[in-house]
Structures are given as C-alpha cells and as structure tokens.
ROTI-652828 format. One record per residue (C-alpha): x, y, z; residue in one letter; residue number from 1. Coordinates in nm, 3 decimals, padded with zeros to 5 digits. Example, Ala and Ser with C-alpha at 12.3 -4.5 7.8 and 13.67 -1.06 7.14 Angstrom:
! residues 2
SITE        X        Y        Z  tordren  rolum
SITE   01.230  -00.450   00.780        A      1
SITE   01.367  -00.106   00.714        S      2
***
This chain:
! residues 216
SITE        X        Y        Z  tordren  rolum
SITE  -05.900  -04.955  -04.023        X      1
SITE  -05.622  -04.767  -03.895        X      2
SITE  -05.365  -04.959  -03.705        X      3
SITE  -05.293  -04.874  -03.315        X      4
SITE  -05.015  -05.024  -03.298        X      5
SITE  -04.737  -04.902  -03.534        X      6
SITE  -04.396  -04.867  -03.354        X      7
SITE  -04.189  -05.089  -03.177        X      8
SITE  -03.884  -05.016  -02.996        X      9
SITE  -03.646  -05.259  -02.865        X     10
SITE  -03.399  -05.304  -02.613        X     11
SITE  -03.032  -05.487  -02.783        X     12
SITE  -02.864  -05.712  -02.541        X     13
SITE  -03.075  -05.977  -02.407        X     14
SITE  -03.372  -05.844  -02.579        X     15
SITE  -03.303  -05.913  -02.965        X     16
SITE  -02.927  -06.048  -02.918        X     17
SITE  -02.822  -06.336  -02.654        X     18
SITE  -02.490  -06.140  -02.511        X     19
SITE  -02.497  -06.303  -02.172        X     20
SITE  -02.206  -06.476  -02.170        X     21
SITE  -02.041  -06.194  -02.362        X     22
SITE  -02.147  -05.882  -02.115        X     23
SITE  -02.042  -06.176  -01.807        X     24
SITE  -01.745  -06.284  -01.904        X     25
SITE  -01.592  -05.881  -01.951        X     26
SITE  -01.732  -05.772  -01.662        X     27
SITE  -01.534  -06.063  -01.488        X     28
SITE  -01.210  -06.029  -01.712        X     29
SITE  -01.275  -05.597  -01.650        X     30
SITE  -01.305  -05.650  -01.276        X     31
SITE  -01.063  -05.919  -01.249        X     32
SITE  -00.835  -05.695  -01.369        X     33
SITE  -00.889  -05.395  -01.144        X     34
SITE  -00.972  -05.617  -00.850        X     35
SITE  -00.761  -05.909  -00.813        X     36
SITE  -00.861  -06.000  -00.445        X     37
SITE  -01.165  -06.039  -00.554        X     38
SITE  -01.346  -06.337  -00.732        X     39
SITE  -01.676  -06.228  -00.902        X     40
SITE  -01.967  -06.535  -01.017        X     41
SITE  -02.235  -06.482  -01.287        X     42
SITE  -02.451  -06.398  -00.964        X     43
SITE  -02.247  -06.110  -00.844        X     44
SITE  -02.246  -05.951  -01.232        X     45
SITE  -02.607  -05.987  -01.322        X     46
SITE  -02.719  -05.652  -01.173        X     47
SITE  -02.464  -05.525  -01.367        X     48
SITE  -02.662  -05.612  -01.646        X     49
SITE  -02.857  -05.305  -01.836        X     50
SITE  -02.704  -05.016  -01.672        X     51
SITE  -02.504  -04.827  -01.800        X     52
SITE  -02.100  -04.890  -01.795        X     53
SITE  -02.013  -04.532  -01.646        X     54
SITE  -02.272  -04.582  -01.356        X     55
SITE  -02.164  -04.942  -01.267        X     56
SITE  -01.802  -04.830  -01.269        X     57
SITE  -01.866  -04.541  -01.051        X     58
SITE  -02.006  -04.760  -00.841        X     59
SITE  -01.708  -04.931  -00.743        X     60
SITE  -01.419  -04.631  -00.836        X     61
SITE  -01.546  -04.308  -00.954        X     62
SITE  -01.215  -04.150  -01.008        X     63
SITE  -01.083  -04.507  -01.242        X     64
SITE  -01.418  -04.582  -01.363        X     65
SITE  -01.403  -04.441  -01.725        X     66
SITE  -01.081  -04.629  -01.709        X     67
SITE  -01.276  -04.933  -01.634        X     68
SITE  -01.517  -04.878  -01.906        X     69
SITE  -01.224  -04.829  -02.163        X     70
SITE  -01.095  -05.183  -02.074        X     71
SITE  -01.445  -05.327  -02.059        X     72
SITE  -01.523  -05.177  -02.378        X     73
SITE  -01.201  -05.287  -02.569        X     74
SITE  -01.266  -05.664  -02.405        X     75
SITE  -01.619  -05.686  -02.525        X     76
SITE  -01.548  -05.545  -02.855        X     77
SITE  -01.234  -05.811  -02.927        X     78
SITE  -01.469  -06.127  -02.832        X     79
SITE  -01.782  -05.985  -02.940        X     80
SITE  -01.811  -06.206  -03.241        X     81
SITE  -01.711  -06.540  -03.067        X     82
SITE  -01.938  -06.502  -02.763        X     83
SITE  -02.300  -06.362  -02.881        X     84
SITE  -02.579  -06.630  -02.964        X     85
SITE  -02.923  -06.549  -03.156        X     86
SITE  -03.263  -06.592  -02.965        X     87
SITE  -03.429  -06.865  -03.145        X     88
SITE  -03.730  -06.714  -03.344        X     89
SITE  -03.641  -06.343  -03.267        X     90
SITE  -03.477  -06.317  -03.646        X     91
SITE  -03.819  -06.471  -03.836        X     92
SITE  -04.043  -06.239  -03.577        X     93
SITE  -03.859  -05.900  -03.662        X     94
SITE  -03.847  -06.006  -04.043        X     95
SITE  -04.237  -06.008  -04.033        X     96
SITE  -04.285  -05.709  -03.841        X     97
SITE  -04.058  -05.502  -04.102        X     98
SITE  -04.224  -05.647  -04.419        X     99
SITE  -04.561  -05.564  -04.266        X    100
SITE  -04.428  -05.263  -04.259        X    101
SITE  -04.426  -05.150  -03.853        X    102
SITE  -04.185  -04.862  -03.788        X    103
SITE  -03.879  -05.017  -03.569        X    104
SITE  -03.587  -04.897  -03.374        X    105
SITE  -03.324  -05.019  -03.105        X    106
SITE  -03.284  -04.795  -02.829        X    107
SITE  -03.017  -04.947  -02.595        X    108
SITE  -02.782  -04.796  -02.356        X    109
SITE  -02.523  -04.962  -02.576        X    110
SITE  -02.247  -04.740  -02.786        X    111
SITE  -02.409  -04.663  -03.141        X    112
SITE  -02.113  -04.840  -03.349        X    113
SITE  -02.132  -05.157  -03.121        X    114
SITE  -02.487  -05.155  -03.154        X    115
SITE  -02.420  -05.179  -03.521        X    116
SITE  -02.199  -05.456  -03.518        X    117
SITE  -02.425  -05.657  -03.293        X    118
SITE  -02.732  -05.604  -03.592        X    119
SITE  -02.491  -05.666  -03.845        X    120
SITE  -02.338  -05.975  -03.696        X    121
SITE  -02.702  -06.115  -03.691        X    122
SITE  -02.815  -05.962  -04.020        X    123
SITE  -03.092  -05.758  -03.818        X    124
SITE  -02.920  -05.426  -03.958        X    125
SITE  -03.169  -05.439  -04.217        X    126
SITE  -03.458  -05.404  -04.086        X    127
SITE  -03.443  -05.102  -03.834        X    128
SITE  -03.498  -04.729  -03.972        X    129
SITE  -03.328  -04.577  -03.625        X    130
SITE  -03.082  -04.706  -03.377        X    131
SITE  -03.032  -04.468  -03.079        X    132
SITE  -02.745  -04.557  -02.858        X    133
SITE  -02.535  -04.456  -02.496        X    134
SITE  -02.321  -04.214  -02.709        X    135
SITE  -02.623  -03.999  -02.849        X    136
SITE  -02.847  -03.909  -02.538        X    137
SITE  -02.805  -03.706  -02.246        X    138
SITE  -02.987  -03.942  -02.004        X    139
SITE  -02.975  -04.329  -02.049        X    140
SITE  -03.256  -04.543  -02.007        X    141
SITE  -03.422  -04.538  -01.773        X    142
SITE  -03.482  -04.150  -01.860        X    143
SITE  -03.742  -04.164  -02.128        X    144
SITE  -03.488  -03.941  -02.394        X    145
SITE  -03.396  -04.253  -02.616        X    146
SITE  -03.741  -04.358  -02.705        X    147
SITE  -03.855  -03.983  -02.691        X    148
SITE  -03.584  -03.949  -02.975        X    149
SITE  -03.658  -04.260  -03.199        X    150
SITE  -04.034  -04.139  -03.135        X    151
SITE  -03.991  -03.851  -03.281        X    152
SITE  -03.728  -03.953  -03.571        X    153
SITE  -04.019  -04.215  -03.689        X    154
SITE  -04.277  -03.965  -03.699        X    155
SITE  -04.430  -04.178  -03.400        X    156
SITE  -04.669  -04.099  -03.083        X    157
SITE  -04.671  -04.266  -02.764        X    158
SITE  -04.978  -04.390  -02.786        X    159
SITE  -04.886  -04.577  -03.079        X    160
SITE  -04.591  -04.742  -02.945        X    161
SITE  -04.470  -05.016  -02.720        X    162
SITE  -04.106  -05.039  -02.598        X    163
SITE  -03.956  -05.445  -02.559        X    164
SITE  -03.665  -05.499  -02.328        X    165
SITE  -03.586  -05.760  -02.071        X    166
SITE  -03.466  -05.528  -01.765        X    167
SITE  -03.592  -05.296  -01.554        X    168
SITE  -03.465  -04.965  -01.715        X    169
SITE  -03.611  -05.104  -02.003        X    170
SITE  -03.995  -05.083  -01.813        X    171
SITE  -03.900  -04.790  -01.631        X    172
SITE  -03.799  -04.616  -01.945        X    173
SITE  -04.129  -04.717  -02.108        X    174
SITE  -04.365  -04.578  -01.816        X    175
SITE  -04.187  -04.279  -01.830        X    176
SITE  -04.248  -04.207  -02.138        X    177
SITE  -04.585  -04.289  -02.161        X    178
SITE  -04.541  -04.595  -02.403        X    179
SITE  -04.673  -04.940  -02.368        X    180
SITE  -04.377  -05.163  -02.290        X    181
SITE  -04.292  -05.581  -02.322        X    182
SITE  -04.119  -05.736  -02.097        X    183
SITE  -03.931  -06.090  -02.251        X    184
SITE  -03.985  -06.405  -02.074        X    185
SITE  -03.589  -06.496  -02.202        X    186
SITE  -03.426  -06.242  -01.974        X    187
SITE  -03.146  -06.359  -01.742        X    188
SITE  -03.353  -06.268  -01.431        X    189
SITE  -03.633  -06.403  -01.558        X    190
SITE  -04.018  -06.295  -01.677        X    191
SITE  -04.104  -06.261  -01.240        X    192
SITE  -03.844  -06.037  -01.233        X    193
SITE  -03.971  -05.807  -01.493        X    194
SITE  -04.370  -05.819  -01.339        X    195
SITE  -04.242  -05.669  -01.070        X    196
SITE  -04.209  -05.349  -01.284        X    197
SITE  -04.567  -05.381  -01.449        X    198
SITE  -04.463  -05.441  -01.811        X    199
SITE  -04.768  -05.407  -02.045        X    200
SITE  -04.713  -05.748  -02.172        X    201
SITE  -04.510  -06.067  -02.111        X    202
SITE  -04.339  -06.229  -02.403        X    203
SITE  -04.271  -06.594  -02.416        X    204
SITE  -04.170  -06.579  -02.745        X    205
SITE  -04.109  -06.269  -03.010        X    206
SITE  -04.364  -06.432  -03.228        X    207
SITE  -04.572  -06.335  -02.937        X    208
SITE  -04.512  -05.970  -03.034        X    209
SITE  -04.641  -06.001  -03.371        X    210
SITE  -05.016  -06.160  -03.264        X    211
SITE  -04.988  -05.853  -03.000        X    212
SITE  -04.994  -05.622  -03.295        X    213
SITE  -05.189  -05.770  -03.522        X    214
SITE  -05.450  -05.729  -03.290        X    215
SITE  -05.441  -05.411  -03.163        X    216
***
C-alpha cells in the first residue's frame, strides 16, 4: 500500500522548540532599548510572534528597523541557550517519524544558522534532511516559497504533505501552497486561535501527528 502521507514540514519556534520566553524577553530588552518611554508586557509582544523581524521592525521605524533586528538578533543569539525549553513528547514523536522513515524539514522564518543551533541544542539536528530558513527565500511565510522549496528538495508533492506550525503564517502558508497543514494545541495564543485559520488538523500532542500518518 503506498503511503499518502510522506512529508512533514514544521514550523521551529513554538512548534518543535518552546522559545517563548526567549523571542519575549528580546523583543522587550530590543524595544526597551529603542523605546524607553515605553513599557511593553508579554501581551503587547505576542503578535510579534511568527513574523518576520524586518516586518515587525518596520512597523514601528522603517528607516532604524534593520538596526533593530541587528540588536534583537545579537540579544536572542547571546541567551538563546539559557532561555529555550523542549515541548514534552515532541523529541520521542519526531524520533519515530524519522526512523519510519517520513521525509522531514523545518521551514521557519528563522535565520538558517540559528535554526541550526536551536536543532542542535535539542539534538533534533539529526533527524531533518532540509532546513529552509528567513535568509534563503524571497518571500517569508506566509508566501508559500519555503515549503515550495523543501517540497521540491525532498522530491515531495503537495498532496503528500502536511505543514505543522502554531501561528497563522504557518496556516496561511500551508493553504497557499496547497498542503494539508496542523495547527498545535501548545501555541501561545492557543489551539482557538489557530481554528480560526482552518488548519487541517488540531494537535494536542505531537504524538498526535504520528497516529495522523499512520493512518492516512
């Protein structure tokens, strides 16, 4: 029986990696910095959260916002190691996907090399045969280049696919680019937060990603 199922592509932060406190904490220090005045809660960063850097930035300075994402970026990188927690279960789930042999890649609006460090950190390096990050696409998520890209560097279809993520340019991404997607039920905002953009499925768990699979 052939399988329908054979490629999965997942989101990094938040998805397969618990940076919250991590990606919070420098956007407060980052902001902090370049807005004093200003006092920013976890509730004014968390739509922050899965675009990417450049756009945020702009949003608030567009002729200092590369600036901003050079001081974020150094910030993040320096406490990266200190701050990020593991999901529990996530590590045993994407063990068993890889050694039943599924095709699997991160596509993440992240910068390749931190990426990287994030999978190594967590010894999930291993097990992923492409890793597309910020620094080699055109168009972030949600433009559907990244998982176009890892589609075709796995010798993958749409059809055969289903992208996991826990924001919305992680959903958005998927539907435009015609692959099933997974919305995770760990995400800061929450699993209502991700029905509102029609994810193919809800995780509760990443184990819940395996039975998925196994029976399509």
């Amino acid at each position: 029986m052939t399988r329908k199922i054979t490629t999965l592509l997942f989101d990094l932060d938040g998805t397969l990696i618990n940076t919250n406190e991590l990606i919070i904490k420098t956007f407060q220090h980052t902001l902090g910095a370049y807005y004093p005045e200003r006092t920013f809660e976890r509730e004014d960063i968390l739509p922050f959260i899965g675009p990417s850097l450049i756009d945020t930035f702009t949003g608030f300075d567009p002729e200092r916002a590369q600036e901003m994402v050079d001081h974020y970026r150094a910030f993040n990188k320096e406490h990266h190691d200190e701050l990020i927690l593991e999901y529990d279960g996530v590590y045993e789930a994407i063990r068993a996907l890889y050694e039943e042999d599924y095709k699997l890649a991160i596509v993440s609006t992240k910068m390749y090399d931190m990426i990287l460090k994030g999978l190594k950190t967590t010894g999930l390096d291993k097990y992923f045969q492409v890793v597309i990050g910020l620094d080699q696409v055109a168009s972030p998520k949600p433009d559907p280049e990244g998982i176009n890209m890892a589609l075709k560097l796995l010798n993958s279809t749409a059809d055969e696919a289903i992208m996991v993520g826990d924001n919305y340019h992680d959903m958005e991404a998927a539907h435009n680019a015609n692959v099933k997607s997974a919305g995770v039920s760990w995400a800061i905002r929450g699993a209502d937060y991700l029905r509102g953009y029609n994810p193919t499925y809800i995780l509760e768990s990443m184990g819940d990603l395996l039975e998925i699979v196994r029976e399509e």
